[in-house]
C-alpha positions as YAML, in Angstrom:
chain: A
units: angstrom
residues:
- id: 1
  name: UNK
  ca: [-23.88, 31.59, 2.55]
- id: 2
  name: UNK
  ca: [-23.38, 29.74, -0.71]
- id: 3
  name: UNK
  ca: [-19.62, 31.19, -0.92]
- id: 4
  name: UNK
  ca: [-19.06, 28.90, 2.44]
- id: 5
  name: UNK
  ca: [-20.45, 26.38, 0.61]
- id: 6
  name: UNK
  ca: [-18.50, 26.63, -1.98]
- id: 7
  name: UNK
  ca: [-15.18, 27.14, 0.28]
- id: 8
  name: UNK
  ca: [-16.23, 23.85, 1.89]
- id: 9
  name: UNK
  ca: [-16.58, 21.93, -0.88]
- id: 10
  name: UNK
  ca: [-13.34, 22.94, -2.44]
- id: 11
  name: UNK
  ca: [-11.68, 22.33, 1.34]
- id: 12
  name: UNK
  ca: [-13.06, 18.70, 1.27]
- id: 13
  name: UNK
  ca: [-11.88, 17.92, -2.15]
- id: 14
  name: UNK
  ca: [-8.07, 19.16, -1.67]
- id: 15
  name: UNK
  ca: [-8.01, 17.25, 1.34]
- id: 16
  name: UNK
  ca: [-9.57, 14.19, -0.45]
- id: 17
  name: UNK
  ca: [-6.74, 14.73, -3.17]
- id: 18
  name: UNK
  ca: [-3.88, 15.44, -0.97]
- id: 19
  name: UNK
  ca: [-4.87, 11.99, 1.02]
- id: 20
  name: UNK
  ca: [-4.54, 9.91, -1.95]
- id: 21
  name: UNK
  ca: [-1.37, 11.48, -3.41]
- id: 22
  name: UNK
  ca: [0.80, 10.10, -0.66]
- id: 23
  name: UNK
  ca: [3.34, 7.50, -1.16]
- id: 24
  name: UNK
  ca: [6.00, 5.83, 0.58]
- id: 25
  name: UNK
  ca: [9.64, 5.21, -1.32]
- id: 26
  name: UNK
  ca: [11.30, 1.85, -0.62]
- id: 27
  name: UNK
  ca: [14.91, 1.24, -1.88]
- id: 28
  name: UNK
  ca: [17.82, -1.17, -0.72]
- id: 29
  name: UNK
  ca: [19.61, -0.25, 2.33]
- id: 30
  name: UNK
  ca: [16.76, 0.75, 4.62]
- id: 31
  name: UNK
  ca: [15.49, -3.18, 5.42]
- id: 32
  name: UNK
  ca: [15.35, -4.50, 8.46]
- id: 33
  name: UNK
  ca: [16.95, -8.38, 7.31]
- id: 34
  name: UNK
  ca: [17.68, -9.57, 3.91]
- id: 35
  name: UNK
  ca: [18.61, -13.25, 3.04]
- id: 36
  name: UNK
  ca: [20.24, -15.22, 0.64]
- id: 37
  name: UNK
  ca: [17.62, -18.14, 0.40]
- id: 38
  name: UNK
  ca: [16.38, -18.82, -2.76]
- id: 39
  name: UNK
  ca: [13.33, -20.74, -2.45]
- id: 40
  name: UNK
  ca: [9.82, -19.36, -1.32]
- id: 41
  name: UNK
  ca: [9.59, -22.63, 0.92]
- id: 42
  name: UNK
  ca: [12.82, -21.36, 2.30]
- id: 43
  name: UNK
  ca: [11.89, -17.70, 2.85]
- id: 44
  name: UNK
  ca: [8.95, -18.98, 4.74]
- id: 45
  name: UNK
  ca: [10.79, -21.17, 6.99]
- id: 46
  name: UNK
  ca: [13.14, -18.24, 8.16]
- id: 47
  name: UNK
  ca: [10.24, -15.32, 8.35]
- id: 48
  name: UNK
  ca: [8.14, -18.26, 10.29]
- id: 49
  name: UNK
  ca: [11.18, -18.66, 12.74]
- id: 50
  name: UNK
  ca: [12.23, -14.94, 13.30]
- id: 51
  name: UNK
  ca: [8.94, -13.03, 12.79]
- id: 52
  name: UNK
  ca: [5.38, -13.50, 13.78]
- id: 53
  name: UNK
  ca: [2.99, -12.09, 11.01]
- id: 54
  name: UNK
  ca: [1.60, -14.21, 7.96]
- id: 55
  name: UNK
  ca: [1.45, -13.48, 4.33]
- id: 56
  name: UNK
  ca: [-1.14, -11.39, 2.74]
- id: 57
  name: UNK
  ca: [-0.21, -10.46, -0.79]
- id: 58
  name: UNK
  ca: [1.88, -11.78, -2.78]
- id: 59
  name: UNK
  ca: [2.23, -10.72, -6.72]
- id: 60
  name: UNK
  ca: [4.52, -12.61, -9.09]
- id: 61
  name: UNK
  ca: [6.31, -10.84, -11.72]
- id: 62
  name: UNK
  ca: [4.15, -12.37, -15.15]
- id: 63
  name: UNK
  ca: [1.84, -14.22, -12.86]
- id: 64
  name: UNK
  ca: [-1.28, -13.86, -10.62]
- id: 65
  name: UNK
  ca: [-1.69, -12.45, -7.06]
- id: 66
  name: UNK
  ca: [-2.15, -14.48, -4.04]
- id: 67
  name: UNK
  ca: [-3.08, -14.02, -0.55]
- id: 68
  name: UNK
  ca: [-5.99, -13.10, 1.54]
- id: 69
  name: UNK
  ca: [-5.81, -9.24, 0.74]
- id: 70
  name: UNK
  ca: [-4.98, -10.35, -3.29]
- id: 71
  name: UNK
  ca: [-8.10, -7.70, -4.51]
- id: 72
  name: UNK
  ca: [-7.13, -5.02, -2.00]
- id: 73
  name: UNK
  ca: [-3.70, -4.14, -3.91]
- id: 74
  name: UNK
  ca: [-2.06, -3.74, -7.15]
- id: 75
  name: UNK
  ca: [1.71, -4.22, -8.36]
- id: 76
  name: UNK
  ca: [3.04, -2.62, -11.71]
- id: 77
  name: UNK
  ca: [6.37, -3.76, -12.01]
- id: 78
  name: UNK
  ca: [8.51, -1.73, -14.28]
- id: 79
  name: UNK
  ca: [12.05, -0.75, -16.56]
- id: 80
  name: UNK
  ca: [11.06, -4.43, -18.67]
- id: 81
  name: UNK
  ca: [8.55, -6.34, -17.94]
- id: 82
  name: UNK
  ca: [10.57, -9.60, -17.45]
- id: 83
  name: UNK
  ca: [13.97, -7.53, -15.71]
- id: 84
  name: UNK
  ca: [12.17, -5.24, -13.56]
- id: 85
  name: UNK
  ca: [14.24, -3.13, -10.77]
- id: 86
  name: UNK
  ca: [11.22, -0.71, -9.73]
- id: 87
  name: UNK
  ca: [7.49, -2.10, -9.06]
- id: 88
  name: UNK
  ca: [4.70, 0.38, -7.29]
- id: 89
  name: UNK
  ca: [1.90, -1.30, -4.92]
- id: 90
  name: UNK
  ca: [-1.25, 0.68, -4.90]
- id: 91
  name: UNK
  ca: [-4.25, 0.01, -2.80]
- id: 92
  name: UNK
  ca: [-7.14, -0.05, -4.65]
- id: 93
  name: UNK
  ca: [-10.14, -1.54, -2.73]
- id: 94
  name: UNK
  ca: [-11.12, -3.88, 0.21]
- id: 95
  name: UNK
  ca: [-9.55, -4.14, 3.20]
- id: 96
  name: UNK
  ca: [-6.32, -2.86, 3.84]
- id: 97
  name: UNK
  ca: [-3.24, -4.09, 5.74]
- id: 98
  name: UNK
  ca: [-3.72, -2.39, 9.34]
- id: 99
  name: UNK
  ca: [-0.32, -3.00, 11.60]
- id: 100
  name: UNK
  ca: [2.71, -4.66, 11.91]
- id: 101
  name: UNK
  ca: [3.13, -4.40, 8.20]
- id: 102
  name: UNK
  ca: [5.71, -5.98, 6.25]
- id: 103
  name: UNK
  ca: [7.29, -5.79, 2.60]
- id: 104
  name: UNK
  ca: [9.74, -8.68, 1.30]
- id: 105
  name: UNK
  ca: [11.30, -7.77, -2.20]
- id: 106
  name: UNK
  ca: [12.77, -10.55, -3.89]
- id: 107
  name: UNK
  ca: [14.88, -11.87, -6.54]
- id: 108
  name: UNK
  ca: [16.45, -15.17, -5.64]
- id: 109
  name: UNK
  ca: [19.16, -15.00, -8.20]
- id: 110
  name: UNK
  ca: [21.44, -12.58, -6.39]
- id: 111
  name: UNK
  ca: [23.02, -11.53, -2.72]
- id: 112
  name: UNK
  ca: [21.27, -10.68, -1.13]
- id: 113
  name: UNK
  ca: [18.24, -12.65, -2.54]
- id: 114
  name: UNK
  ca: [15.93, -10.69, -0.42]
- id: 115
  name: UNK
  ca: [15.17, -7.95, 1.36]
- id: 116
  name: UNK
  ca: [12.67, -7.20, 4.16]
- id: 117
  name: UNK
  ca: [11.07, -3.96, 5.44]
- id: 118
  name: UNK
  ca: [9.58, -2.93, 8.20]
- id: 119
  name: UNK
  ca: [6.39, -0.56, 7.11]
- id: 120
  name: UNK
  ca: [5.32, 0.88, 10.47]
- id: 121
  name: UNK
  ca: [3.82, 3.94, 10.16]
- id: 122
  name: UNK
  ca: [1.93, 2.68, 6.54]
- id: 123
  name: UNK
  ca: [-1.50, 3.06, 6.81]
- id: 124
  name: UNK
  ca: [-1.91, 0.29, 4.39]
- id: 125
  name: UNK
  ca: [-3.62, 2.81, 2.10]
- id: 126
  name: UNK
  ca: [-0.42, 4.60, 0.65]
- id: 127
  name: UNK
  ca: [1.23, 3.67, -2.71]
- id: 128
  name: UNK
  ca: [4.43, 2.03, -2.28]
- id: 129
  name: UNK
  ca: [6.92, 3.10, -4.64]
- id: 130
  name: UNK
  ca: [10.20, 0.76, -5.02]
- id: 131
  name: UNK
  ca: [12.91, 1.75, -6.55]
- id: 132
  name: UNK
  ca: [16.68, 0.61, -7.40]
- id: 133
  name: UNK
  ca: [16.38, -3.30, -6.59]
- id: 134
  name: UNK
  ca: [19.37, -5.07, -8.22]
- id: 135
  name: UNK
  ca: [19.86, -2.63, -10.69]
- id: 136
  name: UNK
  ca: [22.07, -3.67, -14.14]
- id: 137
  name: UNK
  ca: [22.02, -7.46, -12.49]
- id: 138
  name: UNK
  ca: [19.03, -8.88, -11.30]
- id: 139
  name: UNK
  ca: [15.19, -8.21, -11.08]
- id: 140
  name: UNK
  ca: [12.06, -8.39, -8.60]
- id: 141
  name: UNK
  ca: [10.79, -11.71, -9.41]
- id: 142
  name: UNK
  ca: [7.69, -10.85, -6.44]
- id: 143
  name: UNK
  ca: [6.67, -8.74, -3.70]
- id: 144
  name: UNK
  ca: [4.99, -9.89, -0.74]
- id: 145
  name: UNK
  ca: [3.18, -8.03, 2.27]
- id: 146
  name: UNK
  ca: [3.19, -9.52, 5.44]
- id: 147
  name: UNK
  ca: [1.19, -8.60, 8.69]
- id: 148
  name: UNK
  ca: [-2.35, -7.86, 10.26]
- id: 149
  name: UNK
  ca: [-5.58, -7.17, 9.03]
- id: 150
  name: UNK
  ca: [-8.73, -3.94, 9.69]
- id: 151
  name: UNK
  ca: [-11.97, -4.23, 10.54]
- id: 152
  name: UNK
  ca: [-12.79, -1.54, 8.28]
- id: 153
  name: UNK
  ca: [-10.92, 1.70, 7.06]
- id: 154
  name: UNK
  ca: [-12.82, 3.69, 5.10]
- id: 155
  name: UNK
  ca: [-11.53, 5.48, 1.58]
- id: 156
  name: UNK
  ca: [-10.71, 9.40, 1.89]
- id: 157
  name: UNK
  ca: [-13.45, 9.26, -1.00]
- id: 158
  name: UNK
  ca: [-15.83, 7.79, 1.40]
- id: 159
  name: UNK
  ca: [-14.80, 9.80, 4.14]
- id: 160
  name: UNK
  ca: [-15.18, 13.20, 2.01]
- id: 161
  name: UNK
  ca: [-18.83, 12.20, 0.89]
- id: 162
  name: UNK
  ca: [-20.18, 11.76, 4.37]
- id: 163
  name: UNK
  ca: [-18.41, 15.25, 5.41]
- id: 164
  name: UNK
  ca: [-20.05, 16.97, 2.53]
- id: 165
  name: UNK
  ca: [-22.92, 15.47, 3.06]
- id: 166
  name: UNK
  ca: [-23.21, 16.79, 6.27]
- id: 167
  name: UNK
  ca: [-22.26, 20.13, 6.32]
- id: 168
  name: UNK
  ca: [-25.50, 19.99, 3.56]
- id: 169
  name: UNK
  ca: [-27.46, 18.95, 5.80]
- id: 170
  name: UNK
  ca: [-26.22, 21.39, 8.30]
- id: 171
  name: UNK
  ca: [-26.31, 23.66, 6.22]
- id: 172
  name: UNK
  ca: [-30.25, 23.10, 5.01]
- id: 173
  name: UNK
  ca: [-30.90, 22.70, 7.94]
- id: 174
  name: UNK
  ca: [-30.08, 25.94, 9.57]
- id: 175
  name: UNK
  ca: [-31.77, 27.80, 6.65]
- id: 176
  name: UNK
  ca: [-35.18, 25.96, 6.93]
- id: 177
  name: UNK
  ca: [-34.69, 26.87, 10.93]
- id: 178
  name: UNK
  ca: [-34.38, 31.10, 9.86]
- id: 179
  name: UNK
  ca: [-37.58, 30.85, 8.04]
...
């Protein structure tokens, strides 16, 4: 009996691992649109036009976060802190992004100035790892995530203390039902 318990409870917490090491890779050449307008007013005005979804996130290279979701993610930019060509989004608490997700990279002083992905398929839990932006010329000056919102999606942490917590009581349970 207690080796099942123990097979359970190593079960639960590979799975709980193996959830959070997943991560999705982002580099040029696999957006949907790209632009070459500079200004964030500008950007607006042509996602506003083409796309229906509204801004979430939003993390400036040397600067705050913004958005409605600003406490649910983190951005590490990196290569140099002012010239970065790589950046990593994690999720880290809150509410998540749930559909129709979007990621704008930008720089604004090259061409393209912008790129645009389409993140269907992103739970909004996954790290987002992007790599290779303007390489040797150029640098993410801020990410941005576009789409809809959850109700509530709870953590693989949350999700493997209920289960365990269960198969306890189960567990108990059953024994205190032999006697």
């Amino acid at each position: 009996m207690k080796r099942h318990l123990l097979k359970l409870v190593v079960f639960f917490g590979v799975l709980a691992l193996a959830a959070q090491a997943q991560a999705l890779a982002i580099s040029p050449g696999g957006q949907i649109d790209e632009g070459d307008q500079t200004s964030q007013a500008e950007i607006n005005a042509y996602l506003a036009a083409t796309y229906d979804f509204d801004e979430l996130y939003k993390q400036d290279v040397g600067g705050g976060e913004s958005g409605s979701l600003a406490g649910s993610y983190e951005t590490t930019f990196s290569n140099t802190p002012t010239d970065p060509a790589d950046a990593l989004i994690e999720y880290v608490d809150g509410q998540p992004i749930a559909e129709d997700a979007f990621l704008l990279v930008k720089d604004g002083n090259q061409t393209p100035a912008w790129y645009l992905f389409d993140l269907s398929g992103w739970d909004g839990m996954e790290d987002l790892v992007l790599t290779g932006f303007w390489p040797n010329q150029g640098a993410i000056s801020h990410v941005s995530l576009y789409g809809g919102t959850s109700t509530t999606v709870p953590e693989p942490g949350t999700l493997l203390l209920l289960g365990s917590g269960l198969v306890g009581l189960a567990l108990y349970g059953r024994k205190s039902f032999k006697r």
